[in-house]
C-alpha positions in Angstrom: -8.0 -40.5 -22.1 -5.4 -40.9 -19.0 -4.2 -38.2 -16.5 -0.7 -37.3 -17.1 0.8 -36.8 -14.0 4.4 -36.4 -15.2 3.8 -33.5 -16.9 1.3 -32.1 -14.2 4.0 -32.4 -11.8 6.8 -30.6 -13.5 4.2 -28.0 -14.3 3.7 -27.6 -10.5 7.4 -27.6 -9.8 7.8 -24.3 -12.6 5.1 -23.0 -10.6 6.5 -23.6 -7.4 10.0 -22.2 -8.2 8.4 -19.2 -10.3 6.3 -18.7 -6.9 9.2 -19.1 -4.8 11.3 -16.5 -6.6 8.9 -14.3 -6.6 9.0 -14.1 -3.2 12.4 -14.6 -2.4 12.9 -11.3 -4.7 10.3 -9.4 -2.5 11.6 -10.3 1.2 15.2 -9.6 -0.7 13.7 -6.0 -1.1 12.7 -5.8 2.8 16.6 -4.6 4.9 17.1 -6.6 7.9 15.3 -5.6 11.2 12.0 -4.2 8.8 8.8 -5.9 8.0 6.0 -4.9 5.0 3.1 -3.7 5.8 0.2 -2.9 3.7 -1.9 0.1 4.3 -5.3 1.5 2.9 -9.4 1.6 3.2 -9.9 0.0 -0.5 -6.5 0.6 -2.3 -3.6 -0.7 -0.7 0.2 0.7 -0.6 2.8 -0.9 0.9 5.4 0.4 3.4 8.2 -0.9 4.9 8.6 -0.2 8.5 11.5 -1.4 11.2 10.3 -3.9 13.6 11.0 -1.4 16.8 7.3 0.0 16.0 6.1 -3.0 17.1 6.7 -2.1 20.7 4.9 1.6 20.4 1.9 2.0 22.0 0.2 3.7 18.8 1.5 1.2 16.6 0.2 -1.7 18.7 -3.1 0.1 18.4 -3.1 -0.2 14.5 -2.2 -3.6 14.1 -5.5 -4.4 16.9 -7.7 -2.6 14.7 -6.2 -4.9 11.8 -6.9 -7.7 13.9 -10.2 -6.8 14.6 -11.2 -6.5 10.7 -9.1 -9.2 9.4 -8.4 -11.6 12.3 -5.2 -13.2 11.3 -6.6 -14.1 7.8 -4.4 -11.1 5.7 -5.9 -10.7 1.9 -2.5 -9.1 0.6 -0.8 -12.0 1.9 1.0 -9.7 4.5 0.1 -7.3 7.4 -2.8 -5.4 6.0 -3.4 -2.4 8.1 -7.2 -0.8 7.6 -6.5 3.0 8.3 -6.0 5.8 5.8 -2.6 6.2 4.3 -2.2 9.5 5.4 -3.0 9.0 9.0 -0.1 5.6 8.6 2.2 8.0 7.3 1.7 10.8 10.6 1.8 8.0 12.6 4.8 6.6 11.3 7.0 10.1 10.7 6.3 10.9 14.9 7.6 7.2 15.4 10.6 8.3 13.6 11.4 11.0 15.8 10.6 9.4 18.8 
């Protein structure tokens, strides 16, 4: 009983390109100048936000409680925010008009 490595790698290269467009088909999703962000307490949604939040004040003081909880270890596999959606969202809409 050998180890067939010939077909174990070409079974890691289908999952490598399958991974790989995957996520080439969610940054494709994400405009220029904008960055994903997920946000929640247990379920998580995810926004998409422009990058010129990252220099307000309020903003800044999300993303420390989201270092804080999840150091820079991210369980989504992206920013994960810990705050209610709803207080995201208010956040986010006086951001707009600001």
């Amino acid at each position: 009983m050998g180890v067939h490595l010939p077909s174990m790698a070409f079974k890691a290269k289908q999952i490598f390109k399958l991974h790989s467009l995957v996520t080439r088909n969610q940054l494709s999703s994400i405009p220029k100048g904008h960055f994903a962000v997920y946000v929640g307490q247990t379920e998580k949604k995810r926004f998409v936000v422009p990058v010129t939040y990252l220099n307000h004040p309020s903003f800044q003081e999300l993303l420390s409680s989201a270092e804080e909880e999840f150091g820079f270890s991210h369980p989504m596999g992206g920013l994960t925010i810990p705050c209610k959606e709803s207080t995201f969202i208010n956040l986010t809409s006086r951001l707009t008009n600001y």
